[in-house]
Structure formats: C-alpha cells, structure tokens
PyMOL commands that place a pseudoatom at each C-alpha (Angstrom):
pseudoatom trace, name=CA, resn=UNK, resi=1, chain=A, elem=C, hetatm=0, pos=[6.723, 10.350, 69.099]
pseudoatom trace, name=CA, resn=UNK, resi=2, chain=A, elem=C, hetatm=0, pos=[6.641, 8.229, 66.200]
pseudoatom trace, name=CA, resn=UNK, resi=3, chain=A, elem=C, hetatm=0, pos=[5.829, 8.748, 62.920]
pseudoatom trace, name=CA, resn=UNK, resi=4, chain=A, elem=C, hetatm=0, pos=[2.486, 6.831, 61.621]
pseudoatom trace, name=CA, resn=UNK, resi=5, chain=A, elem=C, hetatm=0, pos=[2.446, 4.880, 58.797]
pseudoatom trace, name=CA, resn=UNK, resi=6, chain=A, elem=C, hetatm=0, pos=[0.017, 3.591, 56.756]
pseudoatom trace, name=CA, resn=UNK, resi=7, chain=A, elem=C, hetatm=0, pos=[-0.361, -0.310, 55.831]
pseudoatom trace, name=CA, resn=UNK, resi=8, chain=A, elem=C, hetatm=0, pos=[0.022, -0.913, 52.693]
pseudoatom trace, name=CA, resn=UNK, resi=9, chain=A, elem=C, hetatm=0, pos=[-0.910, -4.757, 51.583]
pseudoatom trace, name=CA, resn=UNK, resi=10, chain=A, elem=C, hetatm=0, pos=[0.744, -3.866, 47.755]
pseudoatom trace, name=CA, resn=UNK, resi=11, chain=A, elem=C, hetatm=0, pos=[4.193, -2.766, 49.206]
pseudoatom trace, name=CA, resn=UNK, resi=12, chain=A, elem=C, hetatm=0, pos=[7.116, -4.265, 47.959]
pseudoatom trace, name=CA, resn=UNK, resi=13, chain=A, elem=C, hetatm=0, pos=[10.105, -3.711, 49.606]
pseudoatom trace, name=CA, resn=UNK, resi=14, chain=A, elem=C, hetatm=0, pos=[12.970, -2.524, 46.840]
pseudoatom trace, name=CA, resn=UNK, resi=15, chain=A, elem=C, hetatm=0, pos=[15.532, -5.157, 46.156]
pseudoatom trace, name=CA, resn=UNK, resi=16, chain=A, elem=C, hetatm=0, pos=[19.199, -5.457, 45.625]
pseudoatom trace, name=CA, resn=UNK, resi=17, chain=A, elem=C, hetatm=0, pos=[18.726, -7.701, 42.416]
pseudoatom trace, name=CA, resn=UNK, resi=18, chain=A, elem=C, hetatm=0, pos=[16.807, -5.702, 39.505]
pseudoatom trace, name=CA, resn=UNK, resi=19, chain=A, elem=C, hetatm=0, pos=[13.979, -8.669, 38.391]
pseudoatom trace, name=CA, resn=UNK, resi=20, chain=A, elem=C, hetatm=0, pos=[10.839, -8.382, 37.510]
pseudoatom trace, name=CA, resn=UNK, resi=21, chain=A, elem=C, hetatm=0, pos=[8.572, -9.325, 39.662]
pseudoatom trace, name=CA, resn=UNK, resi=22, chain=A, elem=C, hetatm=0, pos=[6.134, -10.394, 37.797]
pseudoatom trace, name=CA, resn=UNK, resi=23, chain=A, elem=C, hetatm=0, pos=[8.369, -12.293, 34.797]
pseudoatom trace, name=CA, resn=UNK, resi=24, chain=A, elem=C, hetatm=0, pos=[11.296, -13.544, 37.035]
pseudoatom trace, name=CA, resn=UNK, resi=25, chain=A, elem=C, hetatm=0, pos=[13.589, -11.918, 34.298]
pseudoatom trace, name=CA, resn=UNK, resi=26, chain=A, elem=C, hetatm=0, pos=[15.890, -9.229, 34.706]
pseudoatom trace, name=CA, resn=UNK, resi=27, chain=A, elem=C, hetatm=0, pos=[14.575, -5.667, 34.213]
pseudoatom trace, name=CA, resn=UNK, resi=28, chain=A, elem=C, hetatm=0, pos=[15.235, -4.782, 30.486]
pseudoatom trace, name=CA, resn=UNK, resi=29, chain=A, elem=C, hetatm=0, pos=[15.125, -8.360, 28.944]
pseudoatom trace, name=CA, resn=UNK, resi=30, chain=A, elem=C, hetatm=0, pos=[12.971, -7.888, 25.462]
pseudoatom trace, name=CA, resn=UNK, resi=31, chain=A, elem=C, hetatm=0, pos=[10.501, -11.323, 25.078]
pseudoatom trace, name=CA, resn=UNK, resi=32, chain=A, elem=C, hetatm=0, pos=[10.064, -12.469, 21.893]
pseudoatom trace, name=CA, resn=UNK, resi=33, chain=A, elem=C, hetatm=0, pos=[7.042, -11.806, 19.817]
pseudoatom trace, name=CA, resn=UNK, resi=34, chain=A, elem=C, hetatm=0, pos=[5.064, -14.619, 18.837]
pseudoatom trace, name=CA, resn=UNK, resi=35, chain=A, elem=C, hetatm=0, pos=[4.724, -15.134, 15.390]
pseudoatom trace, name=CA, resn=UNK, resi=36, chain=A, elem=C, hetatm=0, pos=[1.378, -15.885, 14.176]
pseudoatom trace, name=CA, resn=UNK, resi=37, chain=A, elem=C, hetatm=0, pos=[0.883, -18.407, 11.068]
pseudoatom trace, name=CA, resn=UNK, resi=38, chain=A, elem=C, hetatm=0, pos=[-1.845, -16.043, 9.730]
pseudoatom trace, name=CA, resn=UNK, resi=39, chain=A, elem=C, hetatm=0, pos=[0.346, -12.927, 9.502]
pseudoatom trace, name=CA, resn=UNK, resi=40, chain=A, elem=C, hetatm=0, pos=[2.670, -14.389, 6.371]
pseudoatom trace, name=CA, resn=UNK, resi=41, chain=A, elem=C, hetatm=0, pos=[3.305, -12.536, 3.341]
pseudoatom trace, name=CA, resn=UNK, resi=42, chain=A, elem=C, hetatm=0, pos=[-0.147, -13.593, 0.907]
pseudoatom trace, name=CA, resn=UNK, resi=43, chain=A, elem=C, hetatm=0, pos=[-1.859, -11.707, 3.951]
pseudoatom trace, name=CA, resn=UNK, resi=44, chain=A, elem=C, hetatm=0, pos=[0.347, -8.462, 3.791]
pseudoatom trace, name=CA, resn=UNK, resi=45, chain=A, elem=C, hetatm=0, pos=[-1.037, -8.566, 0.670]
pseudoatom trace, name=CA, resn=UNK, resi=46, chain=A, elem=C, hetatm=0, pos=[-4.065, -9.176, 1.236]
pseudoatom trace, name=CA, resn=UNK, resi=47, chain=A, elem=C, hetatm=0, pos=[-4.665, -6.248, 3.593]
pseudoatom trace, name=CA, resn=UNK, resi=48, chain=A, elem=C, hetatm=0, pos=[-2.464, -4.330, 1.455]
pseudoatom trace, name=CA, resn=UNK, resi=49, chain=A, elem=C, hetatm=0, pos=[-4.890, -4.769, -1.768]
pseudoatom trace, name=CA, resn=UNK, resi=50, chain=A, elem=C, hetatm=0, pos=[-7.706, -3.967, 0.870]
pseudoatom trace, name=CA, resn=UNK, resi=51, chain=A, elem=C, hetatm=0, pos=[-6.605, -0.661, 1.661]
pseudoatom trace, name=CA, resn=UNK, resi=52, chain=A, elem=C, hetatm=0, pos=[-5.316, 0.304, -1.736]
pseudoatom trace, name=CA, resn=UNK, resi=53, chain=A, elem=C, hetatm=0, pos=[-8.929, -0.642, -2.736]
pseudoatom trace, name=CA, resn=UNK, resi=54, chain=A, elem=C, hetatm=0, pos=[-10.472, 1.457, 0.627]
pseudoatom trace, name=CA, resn=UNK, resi=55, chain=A, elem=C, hetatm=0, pos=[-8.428, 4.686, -1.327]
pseudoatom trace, name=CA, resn=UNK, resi=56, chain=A, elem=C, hetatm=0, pos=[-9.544, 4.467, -4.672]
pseudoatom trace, name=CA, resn=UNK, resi=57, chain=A, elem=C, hetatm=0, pos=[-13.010, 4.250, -3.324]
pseudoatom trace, name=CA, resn=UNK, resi=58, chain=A, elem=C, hetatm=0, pos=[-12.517, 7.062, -1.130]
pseudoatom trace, name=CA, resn=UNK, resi=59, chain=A, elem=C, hetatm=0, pos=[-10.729, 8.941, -3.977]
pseudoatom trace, name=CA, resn=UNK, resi=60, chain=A, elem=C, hetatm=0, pos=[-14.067, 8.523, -6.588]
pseudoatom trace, name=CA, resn=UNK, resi=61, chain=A, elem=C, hetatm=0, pos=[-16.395, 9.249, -3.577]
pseudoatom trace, name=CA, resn=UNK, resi=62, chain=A, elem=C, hetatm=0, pos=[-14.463, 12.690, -3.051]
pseudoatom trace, name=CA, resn=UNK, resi=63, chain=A, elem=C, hetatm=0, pos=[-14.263, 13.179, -6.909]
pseudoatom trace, name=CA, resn=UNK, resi=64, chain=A, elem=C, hetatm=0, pos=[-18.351, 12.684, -7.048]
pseudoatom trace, name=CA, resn=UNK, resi=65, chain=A, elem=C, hetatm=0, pos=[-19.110, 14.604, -4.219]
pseudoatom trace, name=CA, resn=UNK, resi=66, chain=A, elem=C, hetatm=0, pos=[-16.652, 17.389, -5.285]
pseudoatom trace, name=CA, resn=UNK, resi=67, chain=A, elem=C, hetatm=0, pos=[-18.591, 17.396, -9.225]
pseudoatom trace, name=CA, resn=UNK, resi=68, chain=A, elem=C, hetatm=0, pos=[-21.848, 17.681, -7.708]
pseudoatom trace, name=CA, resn=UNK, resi=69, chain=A, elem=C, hetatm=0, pos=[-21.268, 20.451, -5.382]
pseudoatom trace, name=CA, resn=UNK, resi=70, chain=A, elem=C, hetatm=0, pos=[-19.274, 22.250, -8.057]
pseudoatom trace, name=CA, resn=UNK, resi=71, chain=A, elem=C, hetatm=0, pos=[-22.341, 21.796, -10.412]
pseudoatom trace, name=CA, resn=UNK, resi=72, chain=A, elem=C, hetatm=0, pos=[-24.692, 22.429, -7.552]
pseudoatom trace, name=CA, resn=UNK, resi=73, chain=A, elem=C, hetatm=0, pos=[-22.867, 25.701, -6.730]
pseudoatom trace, name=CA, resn=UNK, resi=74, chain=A, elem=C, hetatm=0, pos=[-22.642, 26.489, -10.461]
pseudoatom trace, name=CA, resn=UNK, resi=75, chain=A, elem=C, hetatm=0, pos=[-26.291, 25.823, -10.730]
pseudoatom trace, name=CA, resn=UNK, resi=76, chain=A, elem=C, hetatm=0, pos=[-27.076, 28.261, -7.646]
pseudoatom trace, name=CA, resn=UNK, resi=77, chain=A, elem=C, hetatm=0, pos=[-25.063, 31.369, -8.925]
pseudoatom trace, name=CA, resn=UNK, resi=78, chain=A, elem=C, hetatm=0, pos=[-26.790, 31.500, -12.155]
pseudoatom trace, name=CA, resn=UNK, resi=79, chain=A, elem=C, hetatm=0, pos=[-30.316, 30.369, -11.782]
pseudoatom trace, name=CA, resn=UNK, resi=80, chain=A, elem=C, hetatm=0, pos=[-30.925, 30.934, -8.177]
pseudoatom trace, name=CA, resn=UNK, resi=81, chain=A, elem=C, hetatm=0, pos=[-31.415, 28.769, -5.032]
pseudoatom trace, name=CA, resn=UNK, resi=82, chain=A, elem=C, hetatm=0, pos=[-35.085, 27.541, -5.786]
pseudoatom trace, name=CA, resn=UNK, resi=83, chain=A, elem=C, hetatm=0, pos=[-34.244, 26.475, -9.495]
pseudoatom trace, name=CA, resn=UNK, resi=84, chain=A, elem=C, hetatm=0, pos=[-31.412, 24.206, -7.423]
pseudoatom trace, name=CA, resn=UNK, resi=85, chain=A, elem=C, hetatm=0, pos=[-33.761, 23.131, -4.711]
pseudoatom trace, name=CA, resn=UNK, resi=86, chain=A, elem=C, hetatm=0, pos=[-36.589, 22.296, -7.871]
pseudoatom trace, name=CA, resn=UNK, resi=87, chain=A, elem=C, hetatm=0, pos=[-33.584, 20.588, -9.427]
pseudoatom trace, name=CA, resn=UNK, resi=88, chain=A, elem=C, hetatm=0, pos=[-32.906, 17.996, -7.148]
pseudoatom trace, name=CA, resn=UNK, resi=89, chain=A, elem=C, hetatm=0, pos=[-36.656, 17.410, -6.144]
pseudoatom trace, name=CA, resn=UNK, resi=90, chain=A, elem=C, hetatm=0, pos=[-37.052, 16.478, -9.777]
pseudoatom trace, name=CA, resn=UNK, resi=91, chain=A, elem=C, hetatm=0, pos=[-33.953, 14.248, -9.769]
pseudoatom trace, name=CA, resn=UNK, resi=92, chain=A, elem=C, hetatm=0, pos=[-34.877, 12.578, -6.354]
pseudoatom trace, name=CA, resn=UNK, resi=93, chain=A, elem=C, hetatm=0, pos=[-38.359, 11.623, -7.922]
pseudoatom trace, name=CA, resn=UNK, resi=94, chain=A, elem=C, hetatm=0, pos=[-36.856, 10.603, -10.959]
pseudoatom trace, name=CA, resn=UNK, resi=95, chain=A, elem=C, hetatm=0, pos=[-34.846, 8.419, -9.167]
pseudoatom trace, name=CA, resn=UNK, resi=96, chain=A, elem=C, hetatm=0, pos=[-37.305, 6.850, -6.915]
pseudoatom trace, name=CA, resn=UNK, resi=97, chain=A, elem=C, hetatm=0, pos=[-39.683, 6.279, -10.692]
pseudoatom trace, name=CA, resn=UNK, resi=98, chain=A, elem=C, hetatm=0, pos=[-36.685, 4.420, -12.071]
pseudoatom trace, name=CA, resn=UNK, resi=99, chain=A, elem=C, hetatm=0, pos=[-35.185, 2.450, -9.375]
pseudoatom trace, name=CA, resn=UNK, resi=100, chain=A, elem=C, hetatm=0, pos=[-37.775, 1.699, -7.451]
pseudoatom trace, name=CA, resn=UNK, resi=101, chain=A, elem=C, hetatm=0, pos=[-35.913, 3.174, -4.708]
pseudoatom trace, name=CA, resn=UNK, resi=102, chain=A, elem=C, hetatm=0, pos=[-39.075, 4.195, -2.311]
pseudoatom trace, name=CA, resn=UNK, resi=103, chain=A, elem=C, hetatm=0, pos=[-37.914, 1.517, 0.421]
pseudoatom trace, name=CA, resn=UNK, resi=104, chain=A, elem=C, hetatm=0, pos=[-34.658, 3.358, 0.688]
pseudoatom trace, name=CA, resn=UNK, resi=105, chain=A, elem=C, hetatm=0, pos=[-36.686, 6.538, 1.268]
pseudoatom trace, name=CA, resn=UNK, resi=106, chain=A, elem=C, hetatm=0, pos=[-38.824, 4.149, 3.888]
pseudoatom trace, name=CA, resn=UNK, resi=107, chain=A, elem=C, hetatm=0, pos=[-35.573, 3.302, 6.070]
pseudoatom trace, name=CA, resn=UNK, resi=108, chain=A, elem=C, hetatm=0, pos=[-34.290, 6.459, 5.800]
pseudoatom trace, name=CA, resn=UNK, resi=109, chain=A, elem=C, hetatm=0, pos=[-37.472, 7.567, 7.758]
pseudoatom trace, name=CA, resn=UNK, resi=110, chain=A, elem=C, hetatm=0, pos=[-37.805, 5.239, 10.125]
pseudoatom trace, name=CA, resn=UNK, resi=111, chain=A, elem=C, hetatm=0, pos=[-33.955, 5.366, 10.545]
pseudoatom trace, name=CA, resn=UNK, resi=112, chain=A, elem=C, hetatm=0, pos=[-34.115, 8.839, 10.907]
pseudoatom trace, name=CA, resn=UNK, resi=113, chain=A, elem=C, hetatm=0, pos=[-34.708, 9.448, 14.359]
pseudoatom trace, name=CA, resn=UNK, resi=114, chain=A, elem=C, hetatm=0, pos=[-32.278, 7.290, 16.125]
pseudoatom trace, name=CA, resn=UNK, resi=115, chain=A, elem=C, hetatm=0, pos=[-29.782, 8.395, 13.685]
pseudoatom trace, name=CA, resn=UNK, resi=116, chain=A, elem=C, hetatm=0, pos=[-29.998, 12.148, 14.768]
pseudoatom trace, name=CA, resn=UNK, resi=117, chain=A, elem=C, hetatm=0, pos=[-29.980, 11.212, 18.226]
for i in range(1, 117): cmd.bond("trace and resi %d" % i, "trace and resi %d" % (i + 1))
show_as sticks, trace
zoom trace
C-alpha cells in the first residue's frame, strides 16, 4: 500500500544552500534602509515641536476639564443637583446670547444621530 499524498503546487523542496528564495541572498543578510530626503533633521524637529505642542494642549484640556468638574462637584455638594443643572442652563444660554453660537447647537443636532450610532 502506499501512502497518499497530497499535491501541493506551493511546495518547495528544502535545499542544501540557505538563500532566500525570494531575494537571492543568503538567509540572514540585513538590506539597507533607504534613506528618505524628507526625514533630515529640520523635520525631527518639526514633528518633534508638533507633539510637544499636541501635550501642552492635552495638558490645558485636562487642567480645564479637571477645574470645571471640581467646581461642578463643589457646586453639587453645597447647593444641590438642580442649582448645578440651572447653572449650566444659564451659562449655555449665555453663551449662545454672546457668541452667537446657535449654529454650533444646529450641527450638534443634526450631528447627533449618526454620532451615537
């Protein structure tokens, strides 16, 4: 009886020579990187100033959000939850009287539902 065997069109018989088959190099040869004229040192910086610029953003945003909830929380603890929820109703119209802001409010609501999908 003999054994059955499967064809296999990718099957490449192992070889005595260790090249890569699909380079022509021998296995473990390192290529060298390309360098690109557009990753030089004013560009390092550039990204570099980028980030540092992402952070401090990040770092005020946290800083803002952190005040607010502090006062918020403050607010809630001595006045009460509807005082807090008057609060900011007031300060949202206020805010929509001074900066003219009701076509925010307008994409936010038409935004709305594909954004909470």
């Amino acid at each position: 009886m003999t054994p059955k065997t499967l064809p296999c069109d990718d099957f490449v018989p192992p070889t005595a020579d260790k090249t890569d088959v699909e380079l022509g190099l021998p296995i473990g040869t390192k290529l060298p990187l390309k360098q690109d004229d557009t990753l030089n040192a004013t560009s390092k910086k550039k990204r570099k100033t980028i980030v540092q610029k992402l952070l401090k953003l990040g770092l005020k945003l946290f800083l803002v959000f952190s005040l607010v909830l502090l006062f918020s929380a403050m607010i809630w603890i001595s006045f009460g939850w509807m005082f807090l929820v008057q609060l900011a109703l007031v300060a949202f119209v206020a805010y929509l009287v001074a900066g003219g802001g009701y076509q925010f409010l307008i994409l936010i609501l038409r935004t709305a539902p594909r954004d909470l999908m």
